[in-house]
C-alpha positions in Angstrom: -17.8 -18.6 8.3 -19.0 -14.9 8.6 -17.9 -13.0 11.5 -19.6 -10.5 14.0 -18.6 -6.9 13.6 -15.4 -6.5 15.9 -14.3 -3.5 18.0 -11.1 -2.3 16.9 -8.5 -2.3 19.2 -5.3 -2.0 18.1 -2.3 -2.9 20.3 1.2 -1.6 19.4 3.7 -3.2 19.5 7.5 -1.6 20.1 10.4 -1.4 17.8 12.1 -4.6 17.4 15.1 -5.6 16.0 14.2 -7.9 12.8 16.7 -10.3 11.7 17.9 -8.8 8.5 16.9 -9.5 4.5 18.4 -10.4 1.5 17.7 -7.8 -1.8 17.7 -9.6 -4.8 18.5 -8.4 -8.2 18.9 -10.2 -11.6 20.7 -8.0 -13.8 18.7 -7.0 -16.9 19.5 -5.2 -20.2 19.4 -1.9 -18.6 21.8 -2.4 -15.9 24.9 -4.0 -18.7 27.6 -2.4 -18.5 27.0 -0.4 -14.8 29.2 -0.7 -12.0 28.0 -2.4 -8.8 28.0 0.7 -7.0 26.3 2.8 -9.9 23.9 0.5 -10.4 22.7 0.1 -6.3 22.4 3.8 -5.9 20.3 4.5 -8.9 18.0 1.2 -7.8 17.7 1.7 -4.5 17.2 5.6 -4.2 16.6 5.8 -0.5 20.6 5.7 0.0 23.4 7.7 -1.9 26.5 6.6 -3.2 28.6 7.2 -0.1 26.2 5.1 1.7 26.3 2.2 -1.0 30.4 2.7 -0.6 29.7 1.8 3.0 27.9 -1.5 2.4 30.0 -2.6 0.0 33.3 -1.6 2.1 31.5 -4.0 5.0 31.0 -6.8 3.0 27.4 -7.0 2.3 26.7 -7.2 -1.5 27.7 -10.2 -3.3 27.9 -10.9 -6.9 27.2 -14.3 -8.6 28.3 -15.3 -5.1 31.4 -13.8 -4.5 31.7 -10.3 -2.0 31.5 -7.1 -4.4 33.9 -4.3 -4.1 31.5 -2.2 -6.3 33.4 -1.4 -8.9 33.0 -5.1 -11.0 31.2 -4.1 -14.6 27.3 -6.0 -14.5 26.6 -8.6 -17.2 23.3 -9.5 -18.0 22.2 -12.4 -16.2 24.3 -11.8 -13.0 22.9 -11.9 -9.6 23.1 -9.3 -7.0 22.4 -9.4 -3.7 22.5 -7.5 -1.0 22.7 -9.1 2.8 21.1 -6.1 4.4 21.6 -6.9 8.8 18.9 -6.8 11.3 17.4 -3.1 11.7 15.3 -1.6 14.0 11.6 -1.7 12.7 9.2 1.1 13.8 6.5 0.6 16.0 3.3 -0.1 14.9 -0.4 -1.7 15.5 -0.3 -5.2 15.0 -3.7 -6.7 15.9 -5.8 -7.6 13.0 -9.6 -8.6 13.2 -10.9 -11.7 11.4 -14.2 -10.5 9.3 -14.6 -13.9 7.0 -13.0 -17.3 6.5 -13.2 -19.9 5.0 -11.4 -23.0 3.4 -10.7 -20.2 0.0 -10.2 -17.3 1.8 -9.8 -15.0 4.9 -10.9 -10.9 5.4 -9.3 -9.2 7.9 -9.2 -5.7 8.8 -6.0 -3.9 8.7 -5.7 -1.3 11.7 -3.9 1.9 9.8 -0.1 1.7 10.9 0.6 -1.7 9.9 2.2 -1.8 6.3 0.2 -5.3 4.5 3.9 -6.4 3.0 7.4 -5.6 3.4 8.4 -2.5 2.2 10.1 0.7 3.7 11.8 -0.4 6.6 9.3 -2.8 7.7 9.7 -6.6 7.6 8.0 -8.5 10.6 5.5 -5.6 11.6 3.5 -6.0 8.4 0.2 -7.8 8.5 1.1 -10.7 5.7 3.5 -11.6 8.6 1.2 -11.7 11.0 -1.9 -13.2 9.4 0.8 -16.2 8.6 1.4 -16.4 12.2 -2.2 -18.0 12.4 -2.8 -18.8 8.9 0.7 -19.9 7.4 -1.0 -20.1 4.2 -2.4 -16.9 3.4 -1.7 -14.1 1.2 -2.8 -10.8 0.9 -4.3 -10.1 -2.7 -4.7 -6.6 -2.8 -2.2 -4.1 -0.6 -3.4 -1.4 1.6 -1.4 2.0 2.2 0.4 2.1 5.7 -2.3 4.8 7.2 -5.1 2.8 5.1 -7.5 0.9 7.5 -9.7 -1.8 6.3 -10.1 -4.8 5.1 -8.1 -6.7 3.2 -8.6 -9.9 1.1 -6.5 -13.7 1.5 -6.3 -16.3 -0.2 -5.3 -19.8 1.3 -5.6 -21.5 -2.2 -3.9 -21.3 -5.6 -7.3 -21.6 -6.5 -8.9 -18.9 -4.9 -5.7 -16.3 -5.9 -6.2 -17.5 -9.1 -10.1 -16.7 -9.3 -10.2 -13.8 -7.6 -7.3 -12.0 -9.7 -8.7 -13.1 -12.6 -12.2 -11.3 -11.2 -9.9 -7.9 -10.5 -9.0 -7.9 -14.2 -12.2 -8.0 -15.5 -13.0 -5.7 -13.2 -15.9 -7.7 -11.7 -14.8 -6.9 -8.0 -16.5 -4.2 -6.0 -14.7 -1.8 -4.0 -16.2 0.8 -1.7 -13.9 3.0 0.6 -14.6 5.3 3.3 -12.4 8.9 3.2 -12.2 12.4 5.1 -11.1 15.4 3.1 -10.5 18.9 3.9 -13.1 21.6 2.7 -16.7 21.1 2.6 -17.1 19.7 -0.8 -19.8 22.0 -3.1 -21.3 18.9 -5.5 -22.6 15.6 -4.0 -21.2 13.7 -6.1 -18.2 13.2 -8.2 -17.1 11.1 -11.6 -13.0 11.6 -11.3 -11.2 9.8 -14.2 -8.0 11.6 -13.9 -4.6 9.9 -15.3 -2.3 8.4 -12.6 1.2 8.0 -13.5 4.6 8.6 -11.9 5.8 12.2 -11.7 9.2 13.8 -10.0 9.8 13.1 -6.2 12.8 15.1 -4.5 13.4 12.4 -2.2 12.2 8.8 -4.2 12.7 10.0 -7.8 9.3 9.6 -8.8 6.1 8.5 -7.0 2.8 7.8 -8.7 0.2 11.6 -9.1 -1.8 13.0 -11.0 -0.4 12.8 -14.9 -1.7 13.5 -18.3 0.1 10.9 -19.2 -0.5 8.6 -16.7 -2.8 5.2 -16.6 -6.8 6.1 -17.2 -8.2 5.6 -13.8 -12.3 6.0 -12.6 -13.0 6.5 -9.0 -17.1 7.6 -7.9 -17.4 9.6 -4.5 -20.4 10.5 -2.7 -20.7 12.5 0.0 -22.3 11.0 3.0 -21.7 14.0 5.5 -20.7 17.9 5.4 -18.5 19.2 8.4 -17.3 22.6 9.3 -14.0 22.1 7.4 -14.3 18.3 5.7 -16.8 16.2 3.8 -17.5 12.4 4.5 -16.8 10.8 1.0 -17.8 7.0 0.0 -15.9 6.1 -2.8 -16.2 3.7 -5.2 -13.1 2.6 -7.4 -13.2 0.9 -10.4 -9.9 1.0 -11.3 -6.6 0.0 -9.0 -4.3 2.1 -9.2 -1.4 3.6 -6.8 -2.9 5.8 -4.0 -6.1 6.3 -6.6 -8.2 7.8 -3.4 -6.2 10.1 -2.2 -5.1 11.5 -5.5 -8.5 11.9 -7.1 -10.1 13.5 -4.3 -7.0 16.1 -4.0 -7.2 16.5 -8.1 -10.9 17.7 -7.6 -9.5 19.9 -4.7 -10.2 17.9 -2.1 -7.0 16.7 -0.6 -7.2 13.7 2.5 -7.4 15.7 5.8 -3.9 15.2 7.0 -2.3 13.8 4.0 1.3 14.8 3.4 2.5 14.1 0.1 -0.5 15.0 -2.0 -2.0 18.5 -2.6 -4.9 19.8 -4.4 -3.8 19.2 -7.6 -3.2 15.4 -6.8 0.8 16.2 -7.0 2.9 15.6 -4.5 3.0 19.0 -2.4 5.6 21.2 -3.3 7.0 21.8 0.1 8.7 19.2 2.3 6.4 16.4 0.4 6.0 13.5 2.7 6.6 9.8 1.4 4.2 7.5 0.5 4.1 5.4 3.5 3.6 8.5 6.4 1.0 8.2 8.2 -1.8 11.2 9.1 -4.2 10.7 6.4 -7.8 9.2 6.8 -8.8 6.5 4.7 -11.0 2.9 5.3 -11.3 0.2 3.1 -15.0 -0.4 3.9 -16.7 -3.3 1.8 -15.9 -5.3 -1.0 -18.2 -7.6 -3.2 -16.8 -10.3 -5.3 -18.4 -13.4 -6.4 -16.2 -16.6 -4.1 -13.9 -18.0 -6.7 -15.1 -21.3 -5.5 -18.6 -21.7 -5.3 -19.5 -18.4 -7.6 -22.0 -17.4 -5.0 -21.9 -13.2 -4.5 -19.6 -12.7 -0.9 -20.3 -9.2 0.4 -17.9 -8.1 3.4 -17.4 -5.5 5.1 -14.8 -4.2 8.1 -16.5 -1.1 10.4 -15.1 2.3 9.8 -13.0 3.7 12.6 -15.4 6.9 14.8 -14.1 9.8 12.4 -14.7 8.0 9.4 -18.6 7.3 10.4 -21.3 9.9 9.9 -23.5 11.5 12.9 -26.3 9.1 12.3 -24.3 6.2 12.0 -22.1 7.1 16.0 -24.8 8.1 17.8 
């Protein structure tokens, strides 16, 4: 069934206090031989060592079972887990519009804000939470920056994630994006096919940028409108990697009005870079073609772009 265009309105919701998660880890080759405590702060970067000394002092790792003291040498083979408690979650947006559904799959669009999965500090206010809320069985197949609006694709089959993954990889899924950059851009149109590929972060380690010797990536842009100090892109990307958007437009350049962790290089900025999940940036997820993994007949949906992201012609 093929929705009407909705009117985004997103409601926030306030910080809550989620009930807590368990971090899994199944010791490799390249963890033999750490201690517990080594081996936590260099996996999980966003903590030091004193704070890892903390956990482990309170009781909330475990290995094979059995409460860690953090200084037990890892095997390969072991598991580790860490019992993190409940924590205060930010706030964020948490209505999501139904664009499609149907037995296969479900669009929705994803107001920025809301994280799709679980991931930095967020654990119930992500949209796969809830989207299961009304459709236990759905899953997001594709994942949308935080500050990324848009839509975003579900399966409710195996069948259907099965189909349309396979369709990703052969790269037979179309992908159209709306974006704002800073600085009126001086060509109408732009072939960018630089490298993505992780680089040095002060803060995460690394986080994916522009790289020479990153993955080959191909993203086409088009400029539907000139501002006084921005241009209106539509972008089309062809391949799928990390953040591709706003680090090809910033590698021509053109960095995301209000994005702070990449510059005009496509690197991440070399003061105070922000992390990949701040918001500010403007960004849409705007259509996406695909033929249904079911019935092979072409689906073409779209989700409306939020006021700023639409040109002159298309508000008025």
């Amino acid at each position: 069934m093929l929705y009407p265009k909705p009117v985004p309105l997103p409601t926030f919701a306030p910080s809550i206090l989620n009930s807590g998660y368990a971090y899994r880890d199944s010791i490799g080759a390249a963890g033999q031989g750490q201690t517990v405590l080594a081996f936590l702060t260099g996996r999980y970067r966003h903590s030091d060592a004193e704070t890892w000394a903390a956990r482990l002092a309170a009781g909330e790792v475990t290995l094979d079972g059995q409460i860690s003291d953090g200084t037990e040498r890892l095997r390969q083979g072991q598991t580790l887990i860490w019992q993190r408690p409940p924590w205060q979650e930010e706030p964020a947006p948490l209505g999501f519009d139904v664009l499609y559904e149907d037995e296969s799959l479900l669009a929705v669009s994803k107001p920025s804000g809301l994280p799709t999965l679980p991931g930095g500090g967020f654990l119930e206010h992500t949209l796969l939470t809830q989207v299961r809320k009304r459709y236990p069985e759905a899953t997001p197949l594709h994942r949308l920056g935080r500050g990324t609006s848009g839509l975003v694709l579900c399966s409710r089959t195996r069948e259907a994630a099965s189909g349309v993954l396979r369709g990703w990889r052969e790269h037979e899924v179309q992908k159209t994006y709306r974006a704002l950059a800073s600085g009126r851009s001086p060509e109408d149109s732009y072939r960018i096919s630089t490298p993505i590929g992780p680089v040095p972060h002060p803060v995460l380690g690394s986080v994916y940028a522009a790289s020479a010797t990153g993955k080959p990536s191909l993203s086409v842009a088009r400029v539907l409108e000139r501002r006084e100090d921005s241009t209106l892109f539509e972008v089309d990307i062809h391949t799928g990697r990390p953040h591709q958007i706003r680090i090809h437009l910033a590698s021509i350049g053109l960095p995301l009005v209000g994005d702070p962790l990449y510059g005009p290089d496509g690197l991440p900025l070399p003061y105070l870079p922000g992390l990949p999940g701040d918001l500010g940036y403007w960004l849409h997820s705007a259509r996406l073609g695909l033929a249904h993994p079911v019935t092979g007949a072409w689906l073409e949906l779209s989700a409306p772009a939020p006021v700023l992201l639409q040109s002159r012609r298309e508000s008025s």
